[in-house]
Backbone bond lengths (Angstrom), bond angles and torsions (degrees), N, CA, C in turn:
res aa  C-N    CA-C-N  psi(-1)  N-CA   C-N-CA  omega(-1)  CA-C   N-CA-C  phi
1 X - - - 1.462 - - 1.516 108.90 -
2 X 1.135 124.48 102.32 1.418 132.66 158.92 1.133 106.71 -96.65
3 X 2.201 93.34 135.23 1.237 105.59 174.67 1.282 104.46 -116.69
4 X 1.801 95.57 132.99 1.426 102.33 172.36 1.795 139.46 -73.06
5 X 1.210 133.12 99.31 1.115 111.91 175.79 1.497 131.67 -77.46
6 X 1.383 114.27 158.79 1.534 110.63 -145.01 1.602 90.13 -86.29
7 X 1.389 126.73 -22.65 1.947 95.00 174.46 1.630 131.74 -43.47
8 X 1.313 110.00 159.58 0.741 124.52 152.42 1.740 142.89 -37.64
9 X 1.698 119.78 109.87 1.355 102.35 -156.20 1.493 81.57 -112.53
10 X 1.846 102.48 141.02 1.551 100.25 164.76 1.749 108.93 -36.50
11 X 1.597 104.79 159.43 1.614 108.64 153.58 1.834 135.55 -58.80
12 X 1.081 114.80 160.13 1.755 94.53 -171.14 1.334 96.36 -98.97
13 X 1.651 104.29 161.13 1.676 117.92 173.53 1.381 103.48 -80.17
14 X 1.077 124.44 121.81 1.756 123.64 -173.84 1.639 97.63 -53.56
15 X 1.544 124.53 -43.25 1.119 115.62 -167.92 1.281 111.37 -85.95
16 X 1.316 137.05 44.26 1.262 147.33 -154.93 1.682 95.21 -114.26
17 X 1.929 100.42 111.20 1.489 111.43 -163.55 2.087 102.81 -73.45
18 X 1.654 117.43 -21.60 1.112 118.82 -178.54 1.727 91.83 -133.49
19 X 1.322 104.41 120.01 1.703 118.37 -162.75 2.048 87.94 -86.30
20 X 1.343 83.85 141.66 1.840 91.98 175.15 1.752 117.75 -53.38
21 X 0.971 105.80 -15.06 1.405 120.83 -176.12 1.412 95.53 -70.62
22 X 1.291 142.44 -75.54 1.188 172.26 164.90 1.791 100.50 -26.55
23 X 1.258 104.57 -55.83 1.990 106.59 177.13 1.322 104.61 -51.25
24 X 1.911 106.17 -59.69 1.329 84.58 176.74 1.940 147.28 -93.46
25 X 1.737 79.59 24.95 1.999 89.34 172.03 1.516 96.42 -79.76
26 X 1.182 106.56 -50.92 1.912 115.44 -176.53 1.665 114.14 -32.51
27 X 1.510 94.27 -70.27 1.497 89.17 174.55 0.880 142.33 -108.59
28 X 1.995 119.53 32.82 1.540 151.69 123.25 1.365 99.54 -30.38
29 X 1.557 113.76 -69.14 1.154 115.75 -152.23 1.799 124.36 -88.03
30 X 1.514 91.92 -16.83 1.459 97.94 173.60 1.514 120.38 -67.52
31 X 1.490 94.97 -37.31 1.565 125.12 -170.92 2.025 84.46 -73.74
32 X 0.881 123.34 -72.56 1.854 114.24 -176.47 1.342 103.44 -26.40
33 X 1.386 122.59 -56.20 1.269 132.45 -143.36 1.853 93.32 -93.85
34 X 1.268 137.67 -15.04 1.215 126.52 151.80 1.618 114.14 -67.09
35 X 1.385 132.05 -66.58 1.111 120.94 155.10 1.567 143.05 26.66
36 X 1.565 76.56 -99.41 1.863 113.68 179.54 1.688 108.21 -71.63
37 X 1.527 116.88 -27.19 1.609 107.02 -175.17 1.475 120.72 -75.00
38 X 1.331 117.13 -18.32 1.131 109.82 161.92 2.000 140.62 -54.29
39 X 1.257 87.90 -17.61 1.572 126.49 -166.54 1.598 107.23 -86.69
40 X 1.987 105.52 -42.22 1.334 108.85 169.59 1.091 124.24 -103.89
41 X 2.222 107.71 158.35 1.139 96.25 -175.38 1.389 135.38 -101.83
42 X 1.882 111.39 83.43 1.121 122.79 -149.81 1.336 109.77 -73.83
43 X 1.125 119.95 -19.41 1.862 131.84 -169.42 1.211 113.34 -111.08
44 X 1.580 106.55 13.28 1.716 107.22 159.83 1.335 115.29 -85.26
45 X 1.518 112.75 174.30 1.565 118.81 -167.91 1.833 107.27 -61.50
46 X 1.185 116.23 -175.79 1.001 126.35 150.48 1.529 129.73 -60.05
47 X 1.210 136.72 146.54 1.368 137.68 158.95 0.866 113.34 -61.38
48 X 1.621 122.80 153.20 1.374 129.18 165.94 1.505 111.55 -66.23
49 X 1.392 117.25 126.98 1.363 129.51 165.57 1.868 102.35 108.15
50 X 1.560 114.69 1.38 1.350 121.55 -172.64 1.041 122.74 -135.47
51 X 1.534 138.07 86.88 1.528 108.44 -152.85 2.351 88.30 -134.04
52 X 1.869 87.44 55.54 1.333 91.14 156.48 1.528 117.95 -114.55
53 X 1.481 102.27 141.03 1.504 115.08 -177.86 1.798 121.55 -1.59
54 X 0.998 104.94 137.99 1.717 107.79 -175.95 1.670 89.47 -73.57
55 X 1.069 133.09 -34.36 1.276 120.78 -156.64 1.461 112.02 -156.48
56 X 1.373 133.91 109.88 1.362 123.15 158.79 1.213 117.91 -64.74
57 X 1.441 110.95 -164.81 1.945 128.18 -176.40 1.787 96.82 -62.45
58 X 1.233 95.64 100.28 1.961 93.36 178.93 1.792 103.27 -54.63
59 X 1.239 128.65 -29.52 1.438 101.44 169.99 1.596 109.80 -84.62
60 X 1.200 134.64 -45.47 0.980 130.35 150.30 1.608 121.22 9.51
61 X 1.391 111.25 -77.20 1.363 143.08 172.50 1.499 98.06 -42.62
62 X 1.560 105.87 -82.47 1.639 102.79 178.91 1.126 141.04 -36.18
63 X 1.420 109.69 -44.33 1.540 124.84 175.39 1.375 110.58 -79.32
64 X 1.110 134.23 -18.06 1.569 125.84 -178.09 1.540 82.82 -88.47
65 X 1.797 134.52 -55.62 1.474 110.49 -168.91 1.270 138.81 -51.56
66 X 1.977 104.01 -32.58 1.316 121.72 146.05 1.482 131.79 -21.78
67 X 1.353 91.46 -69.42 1.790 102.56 -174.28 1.545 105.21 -83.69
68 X 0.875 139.07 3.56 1.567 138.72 -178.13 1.508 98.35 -74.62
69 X 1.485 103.46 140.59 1.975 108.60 159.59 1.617 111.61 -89.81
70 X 0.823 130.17 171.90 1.439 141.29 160.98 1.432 117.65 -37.21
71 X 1.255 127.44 -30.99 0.977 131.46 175.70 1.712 128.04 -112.36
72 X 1.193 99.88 -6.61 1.196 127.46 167.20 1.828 110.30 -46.47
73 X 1.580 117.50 140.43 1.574 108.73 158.27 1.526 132.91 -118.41
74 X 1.456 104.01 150.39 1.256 101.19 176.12 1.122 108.42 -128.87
75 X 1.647 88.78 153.04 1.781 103.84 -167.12 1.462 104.51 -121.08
76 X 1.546 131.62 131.79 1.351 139.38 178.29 1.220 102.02 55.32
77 X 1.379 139.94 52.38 1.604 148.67 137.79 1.362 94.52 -85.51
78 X 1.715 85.83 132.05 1.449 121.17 164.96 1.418 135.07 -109.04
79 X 1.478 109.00 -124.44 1.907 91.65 -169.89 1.546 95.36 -95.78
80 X 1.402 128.42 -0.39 1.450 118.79 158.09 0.963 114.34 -62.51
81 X 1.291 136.63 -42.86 1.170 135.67 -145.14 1.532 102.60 -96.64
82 X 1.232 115.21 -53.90 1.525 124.54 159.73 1.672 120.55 -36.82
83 X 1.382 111.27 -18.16 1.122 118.94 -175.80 2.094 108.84 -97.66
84 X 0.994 115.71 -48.51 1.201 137.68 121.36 1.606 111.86 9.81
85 X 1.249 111.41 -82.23 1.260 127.57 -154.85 1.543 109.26 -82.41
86 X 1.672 104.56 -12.30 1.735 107.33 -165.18 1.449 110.03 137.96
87 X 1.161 122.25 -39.88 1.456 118.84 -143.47 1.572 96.64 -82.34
88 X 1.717 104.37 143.37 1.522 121.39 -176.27 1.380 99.85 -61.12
89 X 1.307 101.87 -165.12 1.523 134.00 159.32 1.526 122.40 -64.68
90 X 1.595 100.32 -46.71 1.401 124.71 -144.76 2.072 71.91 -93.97
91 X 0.875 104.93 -56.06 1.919 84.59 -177.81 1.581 122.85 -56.37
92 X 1.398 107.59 -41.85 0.984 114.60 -156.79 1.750 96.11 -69.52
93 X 1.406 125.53 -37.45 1.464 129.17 173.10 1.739 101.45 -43.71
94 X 1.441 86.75 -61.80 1.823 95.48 -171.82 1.063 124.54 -12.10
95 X 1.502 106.29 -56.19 1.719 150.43 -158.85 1.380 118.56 -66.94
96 X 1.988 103.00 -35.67 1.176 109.81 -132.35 1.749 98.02 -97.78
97 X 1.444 140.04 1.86 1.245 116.47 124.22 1.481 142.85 22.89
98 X 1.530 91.25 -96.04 1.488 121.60 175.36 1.723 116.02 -95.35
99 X 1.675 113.87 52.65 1.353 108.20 -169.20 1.841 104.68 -66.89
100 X 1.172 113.76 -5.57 1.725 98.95 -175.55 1.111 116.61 -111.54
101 X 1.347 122.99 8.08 1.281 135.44 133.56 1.666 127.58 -26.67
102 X 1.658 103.63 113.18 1.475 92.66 175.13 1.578 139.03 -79.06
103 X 1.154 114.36 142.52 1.727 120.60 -145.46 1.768 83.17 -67.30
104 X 1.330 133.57 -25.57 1.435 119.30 -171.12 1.913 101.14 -124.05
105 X 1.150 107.37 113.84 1.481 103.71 -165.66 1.207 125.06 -71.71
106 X 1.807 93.12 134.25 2.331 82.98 -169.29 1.451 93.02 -98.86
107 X 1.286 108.20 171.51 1.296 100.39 177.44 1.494 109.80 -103.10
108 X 1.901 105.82 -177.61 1.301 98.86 -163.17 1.788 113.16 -42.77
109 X 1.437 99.34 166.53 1.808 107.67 155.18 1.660 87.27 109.32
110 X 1.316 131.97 -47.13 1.425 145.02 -141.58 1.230 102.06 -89.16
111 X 1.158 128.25 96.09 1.730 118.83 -157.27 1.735 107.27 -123.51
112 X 1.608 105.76 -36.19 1.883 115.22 166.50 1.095 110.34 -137.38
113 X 1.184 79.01 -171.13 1.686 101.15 -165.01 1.779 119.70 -56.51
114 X 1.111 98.85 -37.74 1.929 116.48 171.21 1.385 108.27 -68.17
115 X 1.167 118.58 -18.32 1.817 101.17 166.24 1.818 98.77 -110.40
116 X 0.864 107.75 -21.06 1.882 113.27 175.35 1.313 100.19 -44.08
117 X 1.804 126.95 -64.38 1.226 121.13 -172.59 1.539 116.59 -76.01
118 X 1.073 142.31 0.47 1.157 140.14 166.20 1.345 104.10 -100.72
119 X 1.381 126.62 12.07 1.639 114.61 -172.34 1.520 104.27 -118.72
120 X 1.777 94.75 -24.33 2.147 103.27 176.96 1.338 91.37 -84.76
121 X 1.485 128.44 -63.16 1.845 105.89 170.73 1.944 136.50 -23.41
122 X 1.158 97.80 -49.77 1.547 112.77 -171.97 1.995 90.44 -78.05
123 X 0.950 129.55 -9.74 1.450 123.90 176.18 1.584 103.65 -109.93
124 X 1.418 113.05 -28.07 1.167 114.82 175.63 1.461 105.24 -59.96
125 X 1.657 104.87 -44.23 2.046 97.16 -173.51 1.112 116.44 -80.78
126 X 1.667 120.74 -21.16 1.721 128.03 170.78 1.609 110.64 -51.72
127 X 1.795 102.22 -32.74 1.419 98.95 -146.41 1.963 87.31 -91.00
128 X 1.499 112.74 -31.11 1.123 112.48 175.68 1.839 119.68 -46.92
129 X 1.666 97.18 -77.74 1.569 112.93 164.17 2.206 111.90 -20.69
130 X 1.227 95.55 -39.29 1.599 91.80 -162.14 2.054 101.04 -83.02
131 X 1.859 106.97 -19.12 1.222 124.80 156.22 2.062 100.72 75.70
132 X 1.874 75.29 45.52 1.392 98.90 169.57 1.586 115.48 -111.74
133 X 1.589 107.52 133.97 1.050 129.43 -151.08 1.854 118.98 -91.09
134 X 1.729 107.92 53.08 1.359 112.20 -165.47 1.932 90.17 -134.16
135 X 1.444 105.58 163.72 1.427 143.26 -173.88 1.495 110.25 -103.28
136 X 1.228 116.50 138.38 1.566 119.24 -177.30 1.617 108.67 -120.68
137 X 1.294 115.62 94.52 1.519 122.34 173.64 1.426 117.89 -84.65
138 X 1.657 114.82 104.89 1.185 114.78 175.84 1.341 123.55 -135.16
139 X 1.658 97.66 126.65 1.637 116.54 -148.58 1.976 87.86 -89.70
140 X 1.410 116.31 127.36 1.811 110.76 176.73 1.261 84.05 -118.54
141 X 1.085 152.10 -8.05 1.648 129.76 175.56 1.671 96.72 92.43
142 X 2.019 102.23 -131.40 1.720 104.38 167.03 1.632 111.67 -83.90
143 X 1.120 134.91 126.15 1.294 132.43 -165.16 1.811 99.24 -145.48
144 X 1.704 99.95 103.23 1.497 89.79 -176.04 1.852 108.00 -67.72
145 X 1.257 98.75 -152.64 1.579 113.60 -179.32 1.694 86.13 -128.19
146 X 1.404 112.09 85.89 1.204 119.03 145.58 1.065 123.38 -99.91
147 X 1.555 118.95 -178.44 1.893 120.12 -168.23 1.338 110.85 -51.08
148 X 1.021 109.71 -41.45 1.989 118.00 -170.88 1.331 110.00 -61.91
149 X 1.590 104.62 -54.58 1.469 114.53 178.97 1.684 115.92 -51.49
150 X 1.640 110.47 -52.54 1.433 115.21 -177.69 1.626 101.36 -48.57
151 X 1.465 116.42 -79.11 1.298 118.89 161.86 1.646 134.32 7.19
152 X 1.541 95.16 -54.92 1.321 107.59 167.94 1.369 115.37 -59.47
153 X 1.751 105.68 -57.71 1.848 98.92 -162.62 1.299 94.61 -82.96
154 X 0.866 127.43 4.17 1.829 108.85 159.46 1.168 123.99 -104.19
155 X 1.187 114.59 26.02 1.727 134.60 161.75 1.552 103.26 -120.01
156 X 1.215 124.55 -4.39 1.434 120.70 164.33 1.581 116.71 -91.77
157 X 1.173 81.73 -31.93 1.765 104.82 -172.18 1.429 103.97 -68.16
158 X 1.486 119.45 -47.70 1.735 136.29 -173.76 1.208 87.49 -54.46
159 X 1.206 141.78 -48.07 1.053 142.27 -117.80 1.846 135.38 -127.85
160 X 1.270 91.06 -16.38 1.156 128.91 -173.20 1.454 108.11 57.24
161 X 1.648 125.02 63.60 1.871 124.02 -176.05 1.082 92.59 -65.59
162 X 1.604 125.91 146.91 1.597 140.33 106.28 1.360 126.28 -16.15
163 X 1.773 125.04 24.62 1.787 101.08 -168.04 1.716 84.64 -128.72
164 X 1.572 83.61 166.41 1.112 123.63 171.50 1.214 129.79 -111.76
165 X 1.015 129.70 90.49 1.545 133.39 177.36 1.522 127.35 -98.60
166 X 1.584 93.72 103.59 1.584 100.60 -173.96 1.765 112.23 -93.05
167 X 1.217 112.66 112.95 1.288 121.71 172.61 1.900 113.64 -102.48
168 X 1.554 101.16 149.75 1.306 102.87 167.84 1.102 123.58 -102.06
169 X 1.364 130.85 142.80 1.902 129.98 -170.76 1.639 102.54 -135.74
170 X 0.991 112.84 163.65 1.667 129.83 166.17 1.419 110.57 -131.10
171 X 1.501 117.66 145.54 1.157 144.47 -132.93 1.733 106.88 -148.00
172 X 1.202 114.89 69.80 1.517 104.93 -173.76 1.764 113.63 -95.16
173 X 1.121 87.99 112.93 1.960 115.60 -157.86 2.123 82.12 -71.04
174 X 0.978 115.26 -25.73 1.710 104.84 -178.53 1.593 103.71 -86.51
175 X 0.978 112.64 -53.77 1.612 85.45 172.24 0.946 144.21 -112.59
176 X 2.052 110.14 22.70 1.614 134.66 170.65 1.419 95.51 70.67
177 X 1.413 123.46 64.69 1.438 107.91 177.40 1.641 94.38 -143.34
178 X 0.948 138.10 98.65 1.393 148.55 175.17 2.274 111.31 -77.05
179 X 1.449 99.58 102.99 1.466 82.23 176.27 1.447 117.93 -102.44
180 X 1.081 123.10 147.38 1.962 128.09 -156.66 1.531 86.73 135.31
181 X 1.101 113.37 -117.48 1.578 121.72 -151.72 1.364 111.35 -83.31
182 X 1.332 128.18 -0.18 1.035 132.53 148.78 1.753 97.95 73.07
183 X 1.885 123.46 32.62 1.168 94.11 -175.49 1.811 111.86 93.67
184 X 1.167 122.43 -35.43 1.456 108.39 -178.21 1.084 132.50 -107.18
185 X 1.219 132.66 164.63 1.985 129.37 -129.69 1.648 80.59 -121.44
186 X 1.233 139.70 123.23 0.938 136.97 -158.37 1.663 86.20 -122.60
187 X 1.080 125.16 -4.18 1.723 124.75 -163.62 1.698 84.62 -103.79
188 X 1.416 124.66 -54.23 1.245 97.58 175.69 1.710 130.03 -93.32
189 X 1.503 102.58 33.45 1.522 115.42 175.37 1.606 99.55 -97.45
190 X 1.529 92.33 -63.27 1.661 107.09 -171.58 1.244 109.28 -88.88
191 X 1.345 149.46 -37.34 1.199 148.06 -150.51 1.738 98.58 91.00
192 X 1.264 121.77 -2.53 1.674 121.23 175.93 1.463 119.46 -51.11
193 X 0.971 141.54 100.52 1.843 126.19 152.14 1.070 108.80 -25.97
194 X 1.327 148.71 115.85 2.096 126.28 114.70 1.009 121.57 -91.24
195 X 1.534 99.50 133.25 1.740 117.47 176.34 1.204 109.49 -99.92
196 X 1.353 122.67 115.15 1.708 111.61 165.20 1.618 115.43 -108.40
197 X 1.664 93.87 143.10 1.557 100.22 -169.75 1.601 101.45 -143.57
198 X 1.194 106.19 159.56 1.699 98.06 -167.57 1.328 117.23 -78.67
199 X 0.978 125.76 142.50 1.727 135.24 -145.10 1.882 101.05 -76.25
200 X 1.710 97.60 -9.22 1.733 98.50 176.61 1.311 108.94 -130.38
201 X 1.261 109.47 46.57 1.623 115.87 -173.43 1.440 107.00 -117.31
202 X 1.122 120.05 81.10 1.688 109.32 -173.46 1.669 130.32 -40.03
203 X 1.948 88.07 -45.55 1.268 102.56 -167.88 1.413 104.44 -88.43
204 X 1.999 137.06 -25.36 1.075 105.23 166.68 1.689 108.59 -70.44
205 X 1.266 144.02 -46.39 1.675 128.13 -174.23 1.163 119.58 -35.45
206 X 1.590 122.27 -40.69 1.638 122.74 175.19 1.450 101.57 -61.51
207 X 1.670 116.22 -62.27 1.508 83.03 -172.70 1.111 133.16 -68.59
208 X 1.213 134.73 -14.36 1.008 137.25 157.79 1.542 131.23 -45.49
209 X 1.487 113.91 -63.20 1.384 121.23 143.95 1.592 126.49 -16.30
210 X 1.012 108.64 -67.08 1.487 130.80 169.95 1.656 108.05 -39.85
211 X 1.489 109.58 -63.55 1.217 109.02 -155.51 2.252 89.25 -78.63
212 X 1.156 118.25 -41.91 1.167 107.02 -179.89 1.632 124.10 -63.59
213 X 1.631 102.39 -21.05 1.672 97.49 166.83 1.381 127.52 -87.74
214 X 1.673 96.67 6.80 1.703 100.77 -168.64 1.943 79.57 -102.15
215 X 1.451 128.44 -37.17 1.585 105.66 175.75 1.265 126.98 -72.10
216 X 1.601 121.60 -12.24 1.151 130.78 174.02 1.652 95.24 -74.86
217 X 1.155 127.97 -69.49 1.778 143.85 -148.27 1.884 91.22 -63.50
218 X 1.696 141.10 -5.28 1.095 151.38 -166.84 1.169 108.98 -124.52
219 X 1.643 122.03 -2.80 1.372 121.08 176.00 1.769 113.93 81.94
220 X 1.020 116.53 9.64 1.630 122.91 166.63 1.397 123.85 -63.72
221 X 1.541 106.11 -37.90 1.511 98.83 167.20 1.310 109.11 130.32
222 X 1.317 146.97 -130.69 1.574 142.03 173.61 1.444 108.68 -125.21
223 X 1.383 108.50 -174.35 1.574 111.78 -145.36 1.760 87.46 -159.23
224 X 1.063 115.25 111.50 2.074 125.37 143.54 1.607 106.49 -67.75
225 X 1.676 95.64 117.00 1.450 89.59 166.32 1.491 122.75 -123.53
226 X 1.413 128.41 95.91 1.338 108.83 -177.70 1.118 155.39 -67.58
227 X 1.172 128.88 131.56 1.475 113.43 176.65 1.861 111.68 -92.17
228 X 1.378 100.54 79.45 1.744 95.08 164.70 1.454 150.55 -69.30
229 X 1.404 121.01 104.62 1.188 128.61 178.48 1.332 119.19 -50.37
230 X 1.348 126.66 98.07 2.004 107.58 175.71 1.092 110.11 -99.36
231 X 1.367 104.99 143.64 1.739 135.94 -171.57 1.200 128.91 -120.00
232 X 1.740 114.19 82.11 1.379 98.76 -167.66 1.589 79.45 -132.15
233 X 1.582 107.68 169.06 1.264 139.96 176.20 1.528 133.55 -135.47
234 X 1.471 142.77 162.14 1.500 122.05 -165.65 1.217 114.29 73.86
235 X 1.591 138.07 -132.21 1.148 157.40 -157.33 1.516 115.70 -100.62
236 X 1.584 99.63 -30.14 1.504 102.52 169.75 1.817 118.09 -109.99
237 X 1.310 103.48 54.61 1.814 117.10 175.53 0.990 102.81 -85.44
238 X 1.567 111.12 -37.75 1.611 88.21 -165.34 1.365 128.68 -61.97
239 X 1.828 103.70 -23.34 1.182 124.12 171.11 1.635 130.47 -50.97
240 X 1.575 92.72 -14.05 1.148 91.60 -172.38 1.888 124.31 -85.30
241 X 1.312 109.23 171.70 1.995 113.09 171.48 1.460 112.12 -27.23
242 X 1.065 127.31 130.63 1.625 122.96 163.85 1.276 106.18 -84.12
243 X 1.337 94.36 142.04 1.396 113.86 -168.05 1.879 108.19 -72.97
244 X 1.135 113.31 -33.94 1.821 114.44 169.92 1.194 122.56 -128.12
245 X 1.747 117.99 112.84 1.424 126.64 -179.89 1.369 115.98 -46.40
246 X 1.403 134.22 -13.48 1.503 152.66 -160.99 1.653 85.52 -76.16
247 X 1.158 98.13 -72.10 1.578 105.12 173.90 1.225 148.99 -18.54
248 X 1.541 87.45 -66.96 1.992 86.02 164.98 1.600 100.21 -95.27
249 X 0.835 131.72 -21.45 1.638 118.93 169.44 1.681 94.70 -37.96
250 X 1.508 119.27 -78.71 1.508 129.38 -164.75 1.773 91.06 -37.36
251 X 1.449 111.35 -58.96 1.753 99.37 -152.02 1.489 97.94 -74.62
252 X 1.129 129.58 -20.70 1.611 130.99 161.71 1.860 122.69 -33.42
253 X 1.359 68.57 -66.26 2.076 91.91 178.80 1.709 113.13 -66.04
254 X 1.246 75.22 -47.52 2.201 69.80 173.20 1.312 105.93 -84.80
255 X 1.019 147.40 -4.24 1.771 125.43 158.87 1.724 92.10 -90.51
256 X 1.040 130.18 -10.24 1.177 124.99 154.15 1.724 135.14 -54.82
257 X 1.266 108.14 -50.38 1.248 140.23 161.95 1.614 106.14 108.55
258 X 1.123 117.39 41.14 1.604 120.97 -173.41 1.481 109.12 -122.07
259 X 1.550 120.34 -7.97 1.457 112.91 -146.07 1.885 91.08 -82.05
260 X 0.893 124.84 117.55 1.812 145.41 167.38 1.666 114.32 -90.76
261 X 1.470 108.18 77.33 1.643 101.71 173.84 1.255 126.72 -57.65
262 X 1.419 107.76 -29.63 1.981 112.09 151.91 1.240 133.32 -36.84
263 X 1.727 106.99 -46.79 1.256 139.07 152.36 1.352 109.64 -40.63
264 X 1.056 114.01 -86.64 1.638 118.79 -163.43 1.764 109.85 -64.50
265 X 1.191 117.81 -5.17 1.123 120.82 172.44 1.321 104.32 -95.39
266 X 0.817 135.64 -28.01 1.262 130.92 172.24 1.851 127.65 -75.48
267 X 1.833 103.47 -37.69 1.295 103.02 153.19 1.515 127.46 -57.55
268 X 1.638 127.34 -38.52 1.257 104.47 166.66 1.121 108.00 -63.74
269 X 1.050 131.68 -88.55 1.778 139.39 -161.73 1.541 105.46 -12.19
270 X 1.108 119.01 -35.70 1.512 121.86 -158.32 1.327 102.51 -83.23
271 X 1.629 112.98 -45.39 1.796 132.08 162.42 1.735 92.93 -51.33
272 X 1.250 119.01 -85.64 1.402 94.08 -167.75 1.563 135.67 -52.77
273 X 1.405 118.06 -28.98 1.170 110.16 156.79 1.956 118.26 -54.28
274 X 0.927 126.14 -32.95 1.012 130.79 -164.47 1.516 103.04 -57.71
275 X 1.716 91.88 -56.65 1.320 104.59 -172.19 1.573 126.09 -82.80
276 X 1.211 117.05 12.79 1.198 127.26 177.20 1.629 118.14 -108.16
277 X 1.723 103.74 -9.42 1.506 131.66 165.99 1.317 106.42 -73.58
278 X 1.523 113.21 -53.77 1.119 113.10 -138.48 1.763 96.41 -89.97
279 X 1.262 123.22 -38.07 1.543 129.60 147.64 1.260 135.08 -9.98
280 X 1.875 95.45 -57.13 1.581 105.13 -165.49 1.678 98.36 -84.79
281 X 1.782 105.56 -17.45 1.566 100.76 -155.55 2.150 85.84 -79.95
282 X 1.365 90.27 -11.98 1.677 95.94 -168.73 2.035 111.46 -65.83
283 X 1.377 80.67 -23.26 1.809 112.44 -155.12 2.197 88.30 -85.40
284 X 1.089 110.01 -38.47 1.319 124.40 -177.49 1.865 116.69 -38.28
């Protein structure tokens, strides 16, 4: 739920790669999803019969729900993403039970992330063969490049898949040691893209997103997208991840010329009212 305030917004740059409209769903929705997470129980165990991640890259999540069509799938989206997509307060409580539950249901057998990506591929080529016109967003959290995994993107790659595979990596800027890919070019192994963007960067993940659903949606094939954590300490901290996406969203928008603290005061307030409705109606 974004609320609009009635000032005046500069005009947009037509060539504007993330449209102002879009800045402020991002950090509407990031800002909801700080809120409301306290409320869920995201850092409980797994369910029985499910033992994939409680939570992927919460922007991650957002930005793939963003860019998704209607027919589009997602795999291991959670209450970001659900949030994202529409869903209140008052649902998302409903829900929240079974928070590790996947937002698109696999069926039995499918329990992590290592059969997850071989299970959105094999639907990715069903859905190809049938010469149906949808995108496969699939969030694995940390997901090394083991045999299975390689396997995979070179059956996407053969093949030209529709998916998206968002993995998480860390990046330690003190002792140049990046773990995920360990260093290897997977675009000139597999024919794979990876994009890496910082795991709290709203506005680089959309574009990124963007540009990997526009090579998938053209028949190019699939796309690794990272979300990198950087880790440095000493002299090179500053270098490091910011600790709240709220943050550079705000310093984003005001060198932008859009940032409205009226505005943004008003999106929380509206989240906490929401959520203080949606509680008591829970409490009912």
């Amino acid at each position: 739920m974004v609320v609009e305030h009635p000032g005046v917004h500069p005009p947009e740059n037509e060539t504007s790669l993330v449209p102002n409209r879009l800045l402020r769903q991002l950090y509407a929705t990031v800002q909801r999803f700080q809120v409301v997470a306290p409320h869920l129980p995201l850092s409980s165990g797994p369910s029985p019969g499910n033992t994939i991640p409680a939570q992927s890259c919460l922007l991650a999540e957002i930005t793939a729900a963003i860019c998704a069509r209607k027919h589009d799938r997602l795999f291991n989206a959670k209450a970001a993403a659900r949030l994202a997509q529409g869903e209140t307060f008052a649902e998302l409580l409903k829900a929240s039970p079974a928070p590790d539950a996947a937002h698109d249901a696999l069926p039995q057998g499918i329990h992590d992330r290592f059969s997850l990506d071989q299970f959105a591929a094999t639907l990715a080529f069903i859905s190809k063969l049938r010469g149906e016109e949808c995108v496969f967003f699939v969030l694995l959290g940390e997901r090394s490049l083991d045999q299975g995994f390689r396997h995979i993107l070179r059956a996407c790659a053969e093949c030209r898949l529709p998916v998206l595979f968002y993995i998480e990596t860390r990046f330690d800027l003190s002792a140049g040691k990046h773990a995920g890919r360990n260093g290897e070019d997977l675009n000139a192994e597999f024919g794979v893209p990876v994009i890496a963007a910082d795991v709290h960067d709203p506005v680089a993940l959309y574009r990124v997103t963007t540009e990997a659903v526009h090579h998938a949606r053209f028949g190019q094939g699939a796309t690794v997208i990272e979300s990198t954590q950087v880790v440095a300490a000493g002299r090179k901290a500053r270098f490091a991840t910011s600790g709240d996406p709220l943050d550079f969203m705000k310093r984003y928008m005001q060198a932008r010329g859009i940032w409205d603290n009226a505005w943004a005061k008003e999106q929380r307030q509206a989240a906490i009212e929401e959520l203080q409705s949606a509680l008591a109606a829970s409490c009912d």
